[in-house]
N, C-alpha and C positions, 0 to 999 in steps of 0.2 A: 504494500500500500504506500501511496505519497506520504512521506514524512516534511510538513513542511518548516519543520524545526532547524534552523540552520545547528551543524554540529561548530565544536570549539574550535576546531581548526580551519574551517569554512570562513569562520568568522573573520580571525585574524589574518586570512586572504582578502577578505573585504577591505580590511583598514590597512593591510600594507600598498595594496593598488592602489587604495582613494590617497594614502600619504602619497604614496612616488609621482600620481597625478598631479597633488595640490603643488607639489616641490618641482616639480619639474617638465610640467604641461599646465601653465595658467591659463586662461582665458587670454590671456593678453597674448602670450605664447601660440595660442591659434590663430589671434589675429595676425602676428607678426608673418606667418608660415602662410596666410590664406595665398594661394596662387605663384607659389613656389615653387623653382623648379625641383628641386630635392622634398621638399614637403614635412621632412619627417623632423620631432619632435628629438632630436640626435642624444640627448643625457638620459631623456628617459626610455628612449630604445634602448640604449646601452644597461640603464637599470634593470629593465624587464628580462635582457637575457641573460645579467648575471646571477640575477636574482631565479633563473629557471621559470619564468611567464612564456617567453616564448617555446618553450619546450612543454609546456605544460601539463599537453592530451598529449604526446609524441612517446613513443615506447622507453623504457628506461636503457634498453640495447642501444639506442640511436642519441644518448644524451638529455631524454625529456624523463617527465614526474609521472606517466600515464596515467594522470587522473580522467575524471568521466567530463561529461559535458556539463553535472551538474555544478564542478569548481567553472567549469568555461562560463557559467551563465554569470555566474557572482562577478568576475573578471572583466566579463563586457559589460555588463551594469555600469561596473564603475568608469571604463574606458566610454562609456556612451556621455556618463553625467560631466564627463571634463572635454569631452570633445574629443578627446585625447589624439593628436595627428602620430601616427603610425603604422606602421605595416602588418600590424599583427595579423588581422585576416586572411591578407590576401596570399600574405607567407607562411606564417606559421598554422595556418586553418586549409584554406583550400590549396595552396600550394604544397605542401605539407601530407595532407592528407590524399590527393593525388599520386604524390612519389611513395608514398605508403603503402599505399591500396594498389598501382600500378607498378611494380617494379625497384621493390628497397633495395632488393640484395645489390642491382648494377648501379645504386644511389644512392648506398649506405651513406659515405660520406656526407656528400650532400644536405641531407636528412641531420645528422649531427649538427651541422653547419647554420642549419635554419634554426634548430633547438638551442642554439647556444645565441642566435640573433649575429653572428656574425657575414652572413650570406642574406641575401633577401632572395626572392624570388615570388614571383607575380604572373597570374594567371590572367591569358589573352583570350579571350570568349569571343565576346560579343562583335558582331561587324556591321559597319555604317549601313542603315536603309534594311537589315536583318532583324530578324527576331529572337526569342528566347529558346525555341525549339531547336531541334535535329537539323532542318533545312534551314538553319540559319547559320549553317556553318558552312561559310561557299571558298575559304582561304584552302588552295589544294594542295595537297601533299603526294607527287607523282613521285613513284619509285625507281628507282634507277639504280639495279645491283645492290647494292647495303647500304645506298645513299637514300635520302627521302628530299627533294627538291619544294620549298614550297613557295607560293606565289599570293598572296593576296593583301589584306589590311585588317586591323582589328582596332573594336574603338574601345573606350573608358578601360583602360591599362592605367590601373592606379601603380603609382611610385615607379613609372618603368626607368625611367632615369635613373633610378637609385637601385636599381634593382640589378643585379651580377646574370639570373636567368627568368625565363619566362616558360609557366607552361601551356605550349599553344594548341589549342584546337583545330584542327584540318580536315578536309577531308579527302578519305583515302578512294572513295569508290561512288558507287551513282544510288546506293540504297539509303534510305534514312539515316540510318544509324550505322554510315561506312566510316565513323570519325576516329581518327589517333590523338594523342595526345604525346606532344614531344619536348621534350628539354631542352632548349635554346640557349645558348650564352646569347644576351644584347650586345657582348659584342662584337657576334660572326656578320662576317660580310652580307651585306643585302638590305642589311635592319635599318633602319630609321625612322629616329622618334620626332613627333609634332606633338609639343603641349597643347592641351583643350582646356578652355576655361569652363564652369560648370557654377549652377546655381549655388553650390556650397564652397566654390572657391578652393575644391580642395584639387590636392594634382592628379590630374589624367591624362592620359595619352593616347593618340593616334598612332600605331604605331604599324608600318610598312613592309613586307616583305618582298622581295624582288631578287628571286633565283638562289632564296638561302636555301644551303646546303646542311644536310641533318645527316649522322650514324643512325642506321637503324636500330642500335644499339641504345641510341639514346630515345627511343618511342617506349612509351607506357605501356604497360597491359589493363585491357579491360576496356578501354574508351569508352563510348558515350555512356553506357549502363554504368560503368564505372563511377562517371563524372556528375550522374546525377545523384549519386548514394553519397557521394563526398558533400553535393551541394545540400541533399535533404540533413545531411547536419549540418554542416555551416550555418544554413539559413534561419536555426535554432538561437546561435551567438547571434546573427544581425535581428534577430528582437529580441534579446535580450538588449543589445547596442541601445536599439531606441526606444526598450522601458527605463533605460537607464537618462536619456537624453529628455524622455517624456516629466521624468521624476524630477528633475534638477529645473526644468522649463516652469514646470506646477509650482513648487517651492518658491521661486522667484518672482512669480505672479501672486502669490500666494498675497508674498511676504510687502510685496507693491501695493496689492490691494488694499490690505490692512494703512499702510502708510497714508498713501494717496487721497484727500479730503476733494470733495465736492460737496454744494453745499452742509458746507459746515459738517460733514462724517464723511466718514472712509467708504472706501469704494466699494470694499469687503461689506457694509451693512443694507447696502441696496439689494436685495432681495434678487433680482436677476443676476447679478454678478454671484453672489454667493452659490446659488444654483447653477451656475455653468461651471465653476470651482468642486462644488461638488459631484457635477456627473463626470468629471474628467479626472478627479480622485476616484470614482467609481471604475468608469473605463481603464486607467492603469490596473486597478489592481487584479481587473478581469484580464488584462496582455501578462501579468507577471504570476497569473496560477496557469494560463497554459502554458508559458515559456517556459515556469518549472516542469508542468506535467511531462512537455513533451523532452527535456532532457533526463529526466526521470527515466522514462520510457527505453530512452533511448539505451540507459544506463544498464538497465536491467535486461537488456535484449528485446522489448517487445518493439513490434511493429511502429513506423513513425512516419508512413506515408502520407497517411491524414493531418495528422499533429505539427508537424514540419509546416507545412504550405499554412496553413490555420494560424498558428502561432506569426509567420512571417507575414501575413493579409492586416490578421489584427492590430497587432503587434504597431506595425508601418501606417496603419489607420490612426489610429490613436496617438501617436508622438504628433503627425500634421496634423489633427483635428484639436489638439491639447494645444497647438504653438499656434494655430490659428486664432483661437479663441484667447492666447494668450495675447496676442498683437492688440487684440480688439479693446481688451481691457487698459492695455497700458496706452494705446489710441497712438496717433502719429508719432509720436515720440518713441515708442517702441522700433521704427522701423530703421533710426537714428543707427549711424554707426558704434557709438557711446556705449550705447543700452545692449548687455549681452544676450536679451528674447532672439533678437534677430538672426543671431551667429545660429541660434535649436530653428526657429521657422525655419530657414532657409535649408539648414542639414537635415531636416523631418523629411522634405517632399525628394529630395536625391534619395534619402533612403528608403522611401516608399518604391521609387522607382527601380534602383540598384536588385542587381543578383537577379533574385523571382522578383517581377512587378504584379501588381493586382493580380489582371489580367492569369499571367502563366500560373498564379496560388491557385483561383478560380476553379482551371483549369483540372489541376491536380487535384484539389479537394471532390472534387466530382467525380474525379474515374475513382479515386479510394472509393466515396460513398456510394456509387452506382455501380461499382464491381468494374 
């Protein structure tokens, strides 16, 4: 059964990440970094993987702590509530979890190398004018002897400038699901990166292929099936991200409304304010019983085909809908650069969209429920 009693060492997980964030990822610290070419939060990466965060879920053979997703949730909580600019996801989660699932023995190294935060690496999905599915993957990987050749472009490549490799998605053949997954150094011949700017300011990339050359050695196992089992946990940690961003947005409206006087009482005692306050208290705490349930789930071996897309729908609803309503209260001045509401609105609706958007959760929640 859900236990949702946080244990004594759970905890002291919670207050070591919310210290290393408050110490060394401010808010100010976000803003200084928004649209950076490097982007990353450099003292407190460094702290995360001395400190064994970035190894976290990662096997203890490969340099990590192999705990469950239900320590990953407590961890993105708090990396959601500071913003915190880092690479943990896209390396130490789905990059990570990729080389794990696909091929450790020829990536052992590697794999250590992520766990210890010394390497980054960064997964190339998505392509301009494409979708979340199978057929959205049109970047090809034609064979040629043990070599894999591949040709096309891939967009929102977070940290690829800072990033040593990339795990790219191709594909190998004309069927749905004919996709590889390949290990790239960024900096083999062909690659080149264009930064995109993006509603949250944070860094992403366009990035290029043209006649790179890949070992077939260095291709994954498993591909697309693979890559979606990787993302239905992943996508666990990105609501957790934004109950974490949704909590720190409420707090701070919270704490505004009480302040903030119109005639002559706080904004807090007007009866519609206090009731929009309270159904988005309500709505978090309903994203943060299924974000535990479904890393629960996950923990224990059950099934999390449902819970996964549900959790990342809701979850991504509620941080926009909470930072929405938060704007409304603190009124034009909230939209100020000053005021830190703006930094969570703006980060809510990329993370609604990012990874599963509505749409693809939708999707998947359906075929679970419909068989």
């Amino acid at each position: 059964m859900l236990d949702l009693d946080f244990t004594e060492e759970q905890t002291m997980l919670r207050e070591m990440v919310r210290g290393l964030c408050a110490d060394h990822a401010s808010l100010q610290v976000v803003r200084d970094l928004e649209d950076d070419p490097d982007g990353i939060a450099r003292p407190l990466w460094e702290q995360l993987g001395q400190l064994g965060i970035c190894g976290l879920m990662l096997p203890e053979s490969h340099g990590g702590s192999a705990m469950s997703l239900q320590e990953g949730v407590i961890v993105y909580e708090e990396l959601g509530r500071s913003l915190a600019p880092v690479p943990h996801f896209v390396s130490c989660v789905l990059s990570a979890g990729a080389i794990q699932a696909g091929g450790v023995d020829s990536h052992a190294d590697l794999l250590g190398q992520i766990a210890s935060g010394s390497t980054i690496v960064t997964p190339a999905w998505l392509e301009p004018g494409n979708g979340f599915g199978p057929r959205g993957v049109q970047l090809s990987a034609q064979s040629e002897g043990n070599t894999f050749v591949l040709n096309g472009s891939k967009m929102h490549v977070y940290f690829a400038a800072a990033a040593e490799y990339l795990v790219v998605l191709a594909r190998t053949g004309d069927a749905d699901t004919d996709i590889g997954l390949f290990v790239v150094p960024t900096s083999a011949a062909g690659i080149s990166l264009h930064q995109r700017m993006s509603i949250s300011s944070d860094t992403q990339y366009l990035v290029e292929f043209e006649n790179v050359e890949v070992p077939a050695a260095d291709r994954l196992d498993g591909g697309w099936t693979m890559w979606q089992r990787v993302m239905s946990e992943a996508v666990i940690l990105a609501a957790a991200l934004a109950n974490g961003g949704t909590e720190y947005a409420l707090e701070i409206t919270a704490d505004y409304a009480k302040e903030r006087k119109q005639f002559n009482k706080a904004l807090a005692e007007f009866q519609s304010i206090s009731h929009y306050l309270a159904d988005a208290k309500t709505d978090l705490d309903g994203a943060k019983m299924l974000t535990y349930e479904a890393a629960w789930a996950h923990s224990v071996g059950k099934d999390i085909s449902r819970l996964a897309p549900m959790t990342k729908a809701f979850s991504g609803r509620v941080f926009r809908d909470t930072t929405a309503m938060a704007q409304q209260v603190f009124g034009g001045i909230g939209f100020t650069l000053e005021y830190d509401i703006q930094l969570y609105f703006r980060r809510a609706k990329q993370q609604q969209l990012s990874w599963w958007d509505k749409a693809t959760c939708e999707v998947k929640i359906a075929d679970a429920v419909l068989g």
